[in-house]
C-alpha positions in Angstrom: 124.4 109.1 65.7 127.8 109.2 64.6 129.4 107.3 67.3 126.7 104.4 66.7 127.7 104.3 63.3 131.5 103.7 63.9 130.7 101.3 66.7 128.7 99.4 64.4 131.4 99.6 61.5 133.9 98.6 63.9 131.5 95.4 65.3 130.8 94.4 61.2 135.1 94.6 61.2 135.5 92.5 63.9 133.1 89.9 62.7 134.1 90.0 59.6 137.9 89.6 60.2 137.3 86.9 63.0 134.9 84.6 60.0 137.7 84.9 57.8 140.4 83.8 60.5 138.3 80.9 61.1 137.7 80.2 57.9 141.7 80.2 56.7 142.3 78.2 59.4 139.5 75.3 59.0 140.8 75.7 55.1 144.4 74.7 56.6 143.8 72.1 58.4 141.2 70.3 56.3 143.7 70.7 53.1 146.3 69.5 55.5 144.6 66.6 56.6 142.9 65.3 53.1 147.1 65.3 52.3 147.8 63.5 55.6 144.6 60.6 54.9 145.6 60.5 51.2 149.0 59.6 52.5 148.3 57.0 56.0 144.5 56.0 55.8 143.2 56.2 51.7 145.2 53.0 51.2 142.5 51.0 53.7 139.6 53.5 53.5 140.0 54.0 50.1 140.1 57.8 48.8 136.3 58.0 48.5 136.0 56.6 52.3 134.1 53.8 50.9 136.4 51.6 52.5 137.3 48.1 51.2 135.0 45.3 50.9 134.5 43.5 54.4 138.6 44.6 55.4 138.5 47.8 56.0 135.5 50.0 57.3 133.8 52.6 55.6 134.1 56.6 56.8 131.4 57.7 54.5 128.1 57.3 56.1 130.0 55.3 58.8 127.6 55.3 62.0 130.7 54.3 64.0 132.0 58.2 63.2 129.0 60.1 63.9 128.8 57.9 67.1 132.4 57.3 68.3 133.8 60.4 67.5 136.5 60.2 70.9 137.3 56.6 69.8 137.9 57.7 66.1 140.6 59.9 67.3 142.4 57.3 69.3 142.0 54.6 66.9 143.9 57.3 64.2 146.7 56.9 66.8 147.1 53.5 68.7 145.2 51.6 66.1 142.4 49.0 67.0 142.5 45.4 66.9 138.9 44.5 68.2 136.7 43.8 65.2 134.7 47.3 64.4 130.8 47.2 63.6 130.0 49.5 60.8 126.3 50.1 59.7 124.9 46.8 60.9 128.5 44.7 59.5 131.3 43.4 61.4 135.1 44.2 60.4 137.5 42.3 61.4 140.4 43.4 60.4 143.3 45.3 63.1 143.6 48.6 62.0 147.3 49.8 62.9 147.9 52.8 64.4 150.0 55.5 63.7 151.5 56.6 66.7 154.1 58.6 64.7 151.0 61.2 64.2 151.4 64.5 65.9 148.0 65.9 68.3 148.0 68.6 65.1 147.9 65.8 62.3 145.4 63.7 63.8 142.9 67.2 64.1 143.5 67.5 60.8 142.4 64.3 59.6 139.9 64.7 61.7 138.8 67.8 60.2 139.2 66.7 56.3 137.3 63.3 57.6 134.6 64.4 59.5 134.1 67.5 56.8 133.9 65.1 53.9 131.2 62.9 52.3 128.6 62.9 54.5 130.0 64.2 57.9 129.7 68.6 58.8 131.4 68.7 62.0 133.0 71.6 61.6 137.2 72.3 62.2 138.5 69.6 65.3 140.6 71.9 67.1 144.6 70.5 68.3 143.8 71.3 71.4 140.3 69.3 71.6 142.6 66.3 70.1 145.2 66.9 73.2 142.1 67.0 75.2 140.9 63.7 74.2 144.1 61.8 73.8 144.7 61.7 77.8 141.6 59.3 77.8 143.9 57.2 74.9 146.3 56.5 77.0 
């Protein structure tokens, strides 16, 4: 009986101290990347991510980010100078790039944008973003 009870104290430790890892580090990387949008992408997409008029697409309730989620991340990088359909209307407007952007900064834009308004996705990992940026190339 005894032995169960450590083994479970020791399992409710581990789970506990694991959540809270995970949840300092999704805090990191989404404050990181609201500072890193706020600085390269709030200028176009405006701060609310309503974006600007026909210009420059919206990220709030932006069908193109729940269904492009891959392209998202390389447009953050190498920009895009296709027009972009957003929620039934046509942008045409390049976006640049910015290749300057680090695989770490563009996870955590990725995180504060797809954890804001109405997107949950949840902490987008560096090495997810390294993952996906081979197919950018």
């Amino acid at each position: 009986m005894k032995v169960n009870r450590v083994l479970l104290i020791v399992v409710v430790f581990a789970s506990v101290t694991s959540c809270k890892k995970s949840d300092v580090e999704f805090e990191q990387y989404y404050n990181q990347g609201e500072i890193l949008y706020t600085k390269y992408c709030s200028n176009c997409h405006q701060k609310n991510g309503k974006g600007l008029g026909l210009l420059y697409p919206p990220l709030d309730r932006s069908d193109f980010m729940d269904e492009h989620f891959d392209e998202v991340l390389c447009i953050i990088r190498n920009g895009k100078s296709t027009p972009t359909v957003v929620n039934g209307k046509t942008f045409e407007q390049p976006m640049k790039g910015v290749t300057a952007l680090t695989d770490l900064d563009i996870a955590e834009i990725a995180t504060y944008i797809y954890n804001t308004w109405d997107h949950k996705r949840g902490i987008v990992d560096v090495n997810e973003v390294t993952e996906k940026m081979k197919a950018c190339e």
